[in-house]
Every structure is written in structure tokens, then in C-alpha cells.
N, C-alpha and C positions, 0 to 999 in steps of 0.2 A: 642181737640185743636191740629189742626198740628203741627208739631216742626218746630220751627226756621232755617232757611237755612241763614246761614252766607259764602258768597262766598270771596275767599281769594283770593289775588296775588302774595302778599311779606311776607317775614321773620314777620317783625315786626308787621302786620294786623293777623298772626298766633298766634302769641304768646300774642298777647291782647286778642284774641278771645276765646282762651284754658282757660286762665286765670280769666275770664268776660263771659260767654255764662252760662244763666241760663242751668237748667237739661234740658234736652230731645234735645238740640240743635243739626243740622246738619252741620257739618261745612265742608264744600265744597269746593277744590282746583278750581282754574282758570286760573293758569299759573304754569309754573315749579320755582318751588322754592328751594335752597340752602340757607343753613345755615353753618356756617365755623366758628368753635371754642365756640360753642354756644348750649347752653337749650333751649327745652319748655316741660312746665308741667302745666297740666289739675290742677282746682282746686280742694280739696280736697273733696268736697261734690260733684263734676258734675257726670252727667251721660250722654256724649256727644258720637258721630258720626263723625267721621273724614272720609270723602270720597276722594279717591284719583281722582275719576273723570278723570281715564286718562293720568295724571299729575305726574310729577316723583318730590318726597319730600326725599330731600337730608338734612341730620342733622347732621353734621359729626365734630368729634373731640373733642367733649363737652371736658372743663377742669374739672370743679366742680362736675358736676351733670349728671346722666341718660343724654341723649340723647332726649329721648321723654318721660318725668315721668308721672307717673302714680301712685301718693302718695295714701295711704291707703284712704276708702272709697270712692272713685274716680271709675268710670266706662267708660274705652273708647272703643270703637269698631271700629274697623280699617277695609274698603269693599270698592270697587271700579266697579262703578256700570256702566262707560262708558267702563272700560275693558284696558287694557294696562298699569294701574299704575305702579309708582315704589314708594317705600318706602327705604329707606339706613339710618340707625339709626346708630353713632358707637360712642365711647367716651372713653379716656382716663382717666379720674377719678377712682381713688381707689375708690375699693369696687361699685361701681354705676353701672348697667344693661344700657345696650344701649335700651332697653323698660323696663320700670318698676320703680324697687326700686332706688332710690338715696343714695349714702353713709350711712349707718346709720339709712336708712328711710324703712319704710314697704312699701308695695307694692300692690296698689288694684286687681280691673279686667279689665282683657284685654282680646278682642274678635279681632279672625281675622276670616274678612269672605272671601276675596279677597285680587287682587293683588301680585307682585311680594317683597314681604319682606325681607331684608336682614339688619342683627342685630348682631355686635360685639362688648361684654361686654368689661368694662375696669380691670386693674387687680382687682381683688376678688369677681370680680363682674358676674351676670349670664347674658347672652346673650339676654331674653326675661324672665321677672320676677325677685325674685332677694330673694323673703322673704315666710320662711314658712307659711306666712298669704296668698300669693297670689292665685289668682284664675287665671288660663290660660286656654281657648277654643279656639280651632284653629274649623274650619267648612270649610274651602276651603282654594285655595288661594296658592301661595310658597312660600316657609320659608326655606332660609337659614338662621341658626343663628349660633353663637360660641360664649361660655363663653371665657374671662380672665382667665389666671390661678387662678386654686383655686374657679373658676365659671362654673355653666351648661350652657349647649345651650339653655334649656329652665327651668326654674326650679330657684334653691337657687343658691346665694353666698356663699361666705364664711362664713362656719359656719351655714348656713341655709337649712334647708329641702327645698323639691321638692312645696308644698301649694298643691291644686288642680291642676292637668292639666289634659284637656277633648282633645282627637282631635278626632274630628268626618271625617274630611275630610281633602282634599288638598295634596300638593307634598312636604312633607319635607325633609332636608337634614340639619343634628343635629350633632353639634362637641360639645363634652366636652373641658373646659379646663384640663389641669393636674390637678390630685387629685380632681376633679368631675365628673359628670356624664354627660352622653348626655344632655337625658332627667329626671330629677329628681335631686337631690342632690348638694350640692355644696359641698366644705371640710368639712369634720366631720357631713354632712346632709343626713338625711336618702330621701329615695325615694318620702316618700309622700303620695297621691295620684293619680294613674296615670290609664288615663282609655282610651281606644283607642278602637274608635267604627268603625273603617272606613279610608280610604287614603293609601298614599304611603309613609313609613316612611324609610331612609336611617340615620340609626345613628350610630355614632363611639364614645364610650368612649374616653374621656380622661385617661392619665399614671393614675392608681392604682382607677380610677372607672370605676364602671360600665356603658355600654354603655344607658341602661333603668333601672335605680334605684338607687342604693345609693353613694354617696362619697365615697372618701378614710376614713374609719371606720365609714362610714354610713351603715345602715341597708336599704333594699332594700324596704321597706315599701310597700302598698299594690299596687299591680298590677294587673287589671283587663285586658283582652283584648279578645276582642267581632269579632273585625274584620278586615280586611283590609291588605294590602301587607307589611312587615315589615321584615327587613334584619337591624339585630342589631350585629355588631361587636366589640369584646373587641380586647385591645392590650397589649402585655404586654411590661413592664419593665426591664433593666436589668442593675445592677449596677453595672460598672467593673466585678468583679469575686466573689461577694458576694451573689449572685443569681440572680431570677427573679421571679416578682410579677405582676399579673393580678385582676382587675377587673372582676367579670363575665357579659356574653353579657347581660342578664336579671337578675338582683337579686342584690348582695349589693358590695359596694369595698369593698378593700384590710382592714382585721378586721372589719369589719363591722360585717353583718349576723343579721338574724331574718327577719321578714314579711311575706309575702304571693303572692303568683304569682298564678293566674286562667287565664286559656285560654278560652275559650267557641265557637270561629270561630277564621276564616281569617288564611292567609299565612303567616308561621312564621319561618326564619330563625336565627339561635342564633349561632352567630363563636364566641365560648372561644377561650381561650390562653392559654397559659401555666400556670400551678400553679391554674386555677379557672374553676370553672364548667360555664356553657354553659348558665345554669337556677338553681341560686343557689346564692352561696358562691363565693367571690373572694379569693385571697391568706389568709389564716391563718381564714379564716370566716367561722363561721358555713352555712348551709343549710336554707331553707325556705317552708313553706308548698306549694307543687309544686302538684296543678292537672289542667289535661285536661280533658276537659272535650268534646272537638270539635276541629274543624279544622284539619289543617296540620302544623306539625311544624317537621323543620329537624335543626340538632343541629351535630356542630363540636369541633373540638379541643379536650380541656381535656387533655393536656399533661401534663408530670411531675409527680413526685412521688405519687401515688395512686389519680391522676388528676382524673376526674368524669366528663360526661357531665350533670349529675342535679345531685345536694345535696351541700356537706360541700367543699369547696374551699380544696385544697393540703395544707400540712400544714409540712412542712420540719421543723421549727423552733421551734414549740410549739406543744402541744399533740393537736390530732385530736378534732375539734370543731363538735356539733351536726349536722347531717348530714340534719336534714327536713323530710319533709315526700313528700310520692310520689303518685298520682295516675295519671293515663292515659286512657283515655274513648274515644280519637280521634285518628289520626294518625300520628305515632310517624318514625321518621326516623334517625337512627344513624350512620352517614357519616364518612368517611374516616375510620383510625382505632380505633375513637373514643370508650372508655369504659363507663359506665353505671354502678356503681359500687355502690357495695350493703351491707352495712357495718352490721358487726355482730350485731343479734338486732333488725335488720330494718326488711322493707320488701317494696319492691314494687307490688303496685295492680294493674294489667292489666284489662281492658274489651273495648279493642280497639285495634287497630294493630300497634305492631312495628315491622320496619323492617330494610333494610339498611347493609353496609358492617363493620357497627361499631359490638361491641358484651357488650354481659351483664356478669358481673361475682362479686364476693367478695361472703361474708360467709352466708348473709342476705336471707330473703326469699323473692322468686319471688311466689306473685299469682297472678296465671292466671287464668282468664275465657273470656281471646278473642284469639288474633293468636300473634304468636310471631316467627318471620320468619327473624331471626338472631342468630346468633354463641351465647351461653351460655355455660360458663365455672363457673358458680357458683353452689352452692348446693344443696338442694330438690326444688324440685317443687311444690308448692302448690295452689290448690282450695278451693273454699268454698262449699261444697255437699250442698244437699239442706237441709239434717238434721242440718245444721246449723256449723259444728264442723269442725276449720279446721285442714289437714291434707295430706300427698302425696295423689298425683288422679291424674289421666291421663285427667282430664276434660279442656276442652280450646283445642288449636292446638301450639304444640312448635316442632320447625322444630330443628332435630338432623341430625349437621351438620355433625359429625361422618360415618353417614349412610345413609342422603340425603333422610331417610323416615320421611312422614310427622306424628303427633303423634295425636291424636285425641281420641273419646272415644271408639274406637272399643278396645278389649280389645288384640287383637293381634299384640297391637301398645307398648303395654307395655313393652318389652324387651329393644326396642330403647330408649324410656323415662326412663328407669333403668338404662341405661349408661350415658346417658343425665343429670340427677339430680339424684346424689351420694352423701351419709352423707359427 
């Protein structure tokens, strides 16, 4: 059976319609519509279609409630199939998501396939989503959003993890509030879910989270990413003369720590900040299990007392938090003078290239079995032979900056790698 195409004009023929349209319905703009100081929210069981058709759907100021709700078990899909729509969600209600969850309320799924989006949550509330139950796919389309304080751009509120977010496609541009995340987390909410196959993603954390994963003392929760152009920036904080605190660009806010971050493709930039790694830990946070496994990903920052661009955030106030683990199997690039710091214990495993004007160094062990074509000020070097045992070996390529000779397995390479990795 076709679905229902219900075509709209005004405010109030919308909000009957969201309310009243059996499942599969299509509900179809016909003129531009504004709403001022006012909701509308899909029923709790629909599974409906919202086409912008062209039409610019203005929703703005809600007091009470979400903007455009989306209550649990509810399904809306937001696409604009004549091309030029605009959507503008924003609301001023505690706690409530300018798409999503409402005050207090969970949050089903939302699909954007289309159009120009643009969503600002109200304070404690997340920008798009709102509640660790929700599901969020983005597949095309632009997406500016920005949490409330204490809200993500896309992701939880206050108090609420990241739920699922898929984005497969489209042009986003993601602000956390303070103390959340871009994408993922809201205050005290870990990451989530977060799986990124595809698009152009520009996100900036919010003060003391991470830019893609978790709140202020959220855990960076799991993070998959497959593919697409992504430039994730953290910022830090500075309180008077009492220090300064960062979220990391990928990984968990400020005390948080824990989860898991996989690369697999796609372009990836990660700008820490002072006090937090790059892919990892923010201020006072442990690390997270960090492998590449593909792509390109270059990575900045790391300032601050024993700062790191991947593992456990700086930790000035409290003893050093678990660092994570690390592999690298794509292309690694360590910019500025960024460090790569290798805590007694650890070890990072190479079988990919890193390069870049940053350098590697602490007490930990580096194994290599690819190239490594940056400044190393850390300790032995090690492979894994094929007998299985590991051990120093000149196997891989590690460039000694010292001597500007490249080091490889000819064994006349080995005086340079002597100086290079020292007990």
C-alpha cells in the first residue's frame, strides 16, 4: 500500500498531522511555515516522513518542550526531495533538544536525508537527540546544530550518553555545549555509539568535552570510523590562575576515560588542546583502546605537563590515569611539536607509517614493523621476529634523526638504531 501523503500549509494543519497520521505517512510542506514560541511532536508509536519539499519550516523558541519532538518509540525522517528546503528547530526549555527528547522524556529515531538543518538545544538540552536511548542517522543533507549548555550538538543532554549516531553522509558543522560533546555525550555522558561512514564533518567541542565522544567525566564510548573528511577540534579551558582543562578532540572529557576508538578509512584530523591527547583522554582521564587500522589521520596539540597526542589526558592534579593501548596500521602524522608519549609499561605497535614534524618519546616500548619517519627520543626499539619472541631488531624502517640515516634490515644500519633506541 502507498503511504499517505498529507500536504501542509500552516502551523496548525502540522501539528494535527504529526499528531494524527497513521505509520508510514508522508507529510509534505506546501508553503513556508513559522512557528513562534511553540511545539510539535510526532506521536509516540508513528513512523512518519516529513518532506521539506523546497519549503523552509521555521519552529523557533519552543518554551516547554523540544522544538520538533521526537518521543521514544516514534520514527521521523526528515528529506527534501524538491531540493532547497530549510528546517530551523531552536527552544528555550530546560533540558528539551531542539529535535528530539523533551524535558525529562526519551528520545526515539531521527533520520536526516536532506536539506538545510539547523538545531539549537535549550539549556541541558542536546541540539539533535537528547537521550541515551536515541538513535541518530544522518545520510546527507546540512546540519548545523549546537547543544545548551551541559548539551551535545548531536547526541545527550544532561546527564545522558551519546544513544546511536550513524552519519553516513552530508555537510556538518557540530558545537557542543559546555561540559558536552560535539558529537556524543552530554554532562556526565559517555560517547555512546558513534559510527561515521562517510560526509564532511567540522566539530568543535564544548569547555571540558570532547569534540567526538564523551562529556565532562564521560567516557569516550565506542567510536568506529570507516570514512569521510572530519576535522575535530577540542578547546581548552582556563580558570583564572588555577590551570587549564581540555577535552580530547576524539575520546572522552575532562575525568572521564575508558572506550574504544577504530579508524578503518577517511580523513582525519584531531586538534587537542592543552592538558588532553588528541585521541584519547581529556584533563585527569585515562586513555582508550586506540587502533588504526586505515586511512589518514594527522593529530595536534598535546600540550602541557607530559600532554600526549593519543593515550591518557595530562594529569597535573592527580596521579597519572591508564594510558590505553595503541596500534597504528594506516597513516599516522604527528604535526607541530606535538609528542606521542609512551608511558612505562606500554608499548606502541606500528605496521603503518608515521611521520610528521611532531616526535615519539617516554620510557614504553615502540614496535615497529612498518616506517617510522619522525624524531624518537624514547627507549629500545622493538619487533616482533618471526620466531615469534619479542625483542630489540632493527626490523621495520625508523629514521635517526641524529644521523639522517634511514635504518632498515640491512645490518649495516645497525649502529644508527644503537643510538636511536638506548636502554
Amino acid at each position: 500500500m502507498a503511504a499517505a501523503i498529507v500536504m501542509i500549509e500552516n502551523g496548525q494543519a502540522l501539528k494535527e498531522a504529526l499528531a494524527s497520521a497513521r505509520c508510514g505517512s508522508l507529510i509534505r510542506l506546501a508553503a513556508d511555515i513559522r512557528l513562534m514560541y511553540e511545539s510539535v511532536s510526532a506521536r509516540p508509536d508513528a513512523r512518519l516522513t516529513l518532506d521539506l519539499n523546497g519549503y523552509t519550516l521555521a519552529i523557533e523558541r519552543g518554551r516547554v518542550d523540544a522544538a520538533l519532538r521526537v518521543p521514544a518509540g516514534a520514527t521521523l525522517a526528515i528529506e527534501d526531495k524538491r531540493g532547497g528546503g530549510r528546517l530551523t528547530a531552536t527552544t528555550g526549555a530546560a533540558g528539551a533538544s531542539a529535535i528530539g527528547a523533551g524535558p525529562d522524556g526519551a528520545c526515539g529515531e531521527i533520520e536526516i536525508h536532506g536539506g538545510t538543518i539547523r538545531a539549537c538545544g535549550g539549556p541541558d538540552g542536546a541540539g539533535i537527540g537528547g537521550d541515551s536511548g536515541a538513535t541518530v542517522t544522518i545520510h546527507g543533507g546540512t546540519v548545523e546544530s549546537t547543544g545548551g549548555m551541559y548539551g551535545a550538538g548531536i547526541g545527550g543532554s544532561k546527564h545522558s550518553g551519546g544513544g546511536d549516531i550513524i552519519v553516513r553522509g552530508g555537510t556538518l558543522t557540530i558545537r557542543g555545549g559546555d561540559y558536552a560533546a560535539g558529537i556524543g555525550g552530554g554532562y556526565a555522558g559517555d560517547g555512546g555509539r558513534i559510527s561515521i561512514y562517510g560526509g564532511m564533518l567540522d566539530v568543535k567541542t564544548g569547555y571540558l568535552g570532547a569534540a567526538i565522544g564523551g562529556g565532562y567525566r564521560g567516557g569516550c564510548g565506542t567510536i568506529t570510523i570507516h570514512g569521510g573528511i572530519i576535522v575535530a577540534t577540542a578547546e581548552a579551558y582556563r580558570y583564572l590562575d588555577l590551570g587549564v582543562w581540555s577535552g580530547a578532540a576524539i575520546g572522552s572529557g575532562v575525568m572521564g576515560g575508558g572506550g574504544s576508538i577504530n579508524i578503518h578509512g577517511g580523513m582525519i584530523t584531531a586538534r587537542g588542546a592543552a592538558q588532553a591527547a588528541a585521541l584519547g583522554g581529556g584533563t585527569d582521564a585515562s586513555g582508550a583502546a586506540v587502533a588504526i587500522h586505515g586511512g589518514e589521520v594527522v593529530l595536534s596539540g598535546a600540550g602541557g605537563y607530559r600532554g600526549t597526542l593519543i593515550g591518557a589526558g595530562a594529569a597535573d592534579a592527580r596521579p597519572p590515569q591508564p594510558s590505553g593501548s595503541l596500534f597504528n596500521g594506516g597513516r599516522l602524522t604527528l604535526s607541530g611539536d606535538g609528542k606521542l608519549w609512551i608511558p612505562p609499561g606500554e608499548r606502541f605497535v606500528n605496521e603503518g607509517v608515521v611521520s610528521g614534524t611532531g616526535y615519539i618519546g617516554g620510557e614504553g616500548r615502540l614496535v615497529n614493523r612498518g616506517i617510522i619517519n619522525t624524531l624518537y627520543t624514547g627507549g629500545l626499539v622493538y619487533t616482533l621476529p618471526l620466531h615469534g619472541k619479542e625483542g630489540p631488531s632493527i626490523g621495520g624502517r625508523v629514521r635517526n634523526h641524529e644521523t639522517g640515516r634511514r635504518c632498515g634490515r640491512q645490518r649495516e644500519c645497525s649502529p644508527a638504531l644503537g643510538r636511536l633506541a638506548r636502554e
